[in-house]
C-alpha positions as CSV (number, residue, x, y, z in Angstrom):
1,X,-16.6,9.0,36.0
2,X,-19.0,10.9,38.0
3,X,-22.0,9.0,37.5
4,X,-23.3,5.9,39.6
5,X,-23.3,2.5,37.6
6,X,-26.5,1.0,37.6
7,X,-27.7,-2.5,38.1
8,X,-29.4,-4.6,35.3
9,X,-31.7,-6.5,38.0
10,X,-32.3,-7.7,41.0
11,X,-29.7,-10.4,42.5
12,X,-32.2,-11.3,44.7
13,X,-35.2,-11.9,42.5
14,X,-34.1,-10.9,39.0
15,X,-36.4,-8.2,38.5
16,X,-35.2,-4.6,36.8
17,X,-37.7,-2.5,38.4
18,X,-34.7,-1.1,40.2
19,X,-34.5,3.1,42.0
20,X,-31.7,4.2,43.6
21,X,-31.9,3.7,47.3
22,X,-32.2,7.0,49.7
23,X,-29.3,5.2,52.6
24,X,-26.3,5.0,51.3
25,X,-24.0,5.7,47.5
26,X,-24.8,2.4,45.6
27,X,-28.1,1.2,48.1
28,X,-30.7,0.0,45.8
29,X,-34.2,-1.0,46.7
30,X,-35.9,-3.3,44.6
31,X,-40.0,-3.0,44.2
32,X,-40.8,-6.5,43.0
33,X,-39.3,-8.3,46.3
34,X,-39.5,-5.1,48.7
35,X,-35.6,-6.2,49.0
36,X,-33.0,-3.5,49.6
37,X,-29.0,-3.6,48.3
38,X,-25.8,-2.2,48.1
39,X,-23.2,-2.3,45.7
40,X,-19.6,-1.5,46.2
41,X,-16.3,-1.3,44.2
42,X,-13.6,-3.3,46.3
43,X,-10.9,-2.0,43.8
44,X,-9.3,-3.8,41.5
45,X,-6.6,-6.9,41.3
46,X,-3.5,-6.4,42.2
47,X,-2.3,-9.1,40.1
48,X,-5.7,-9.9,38.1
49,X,-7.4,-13.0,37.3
50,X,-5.2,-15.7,36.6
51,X,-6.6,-18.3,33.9
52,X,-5.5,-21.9,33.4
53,X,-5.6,-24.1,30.0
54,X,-8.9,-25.5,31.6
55,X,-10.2,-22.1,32.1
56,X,-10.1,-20.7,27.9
57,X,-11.2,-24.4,27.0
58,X,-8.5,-25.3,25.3
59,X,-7.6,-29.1,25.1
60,X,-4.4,-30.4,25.6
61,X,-4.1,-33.8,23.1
């Protein structure tokens, strides 16, 4: 994938009047709150996400 994943809004305010920041890869500036971000793949799980009964919402009788 050679393209940059964009955000939906704002995790600040909520807004989507979103532009690419000029910083860093994956800075985002965002003109409704003058707030600036960055978003950044960690990788992923080395064992993933581990759910419980509890979790799916199943009920144990």
């Amino acid at each position: 994938m050679s393209e940059r994943a964009a955000p939906f809004y704002c995790p600040y305010c909520g807004e989507e009047d979103l532009r690419p920041g000029e910083q860093t890869h994956g800075a985002w500036e965002c003109a409704a709150c003058n707030r600036g971000f960055q978003l950044k793949f960690l990788g992923l799980l080395a064992r993933g996400i581990q759910r419980t009964a509890d979790d799916r919402g199943d009920e144990q009788t």
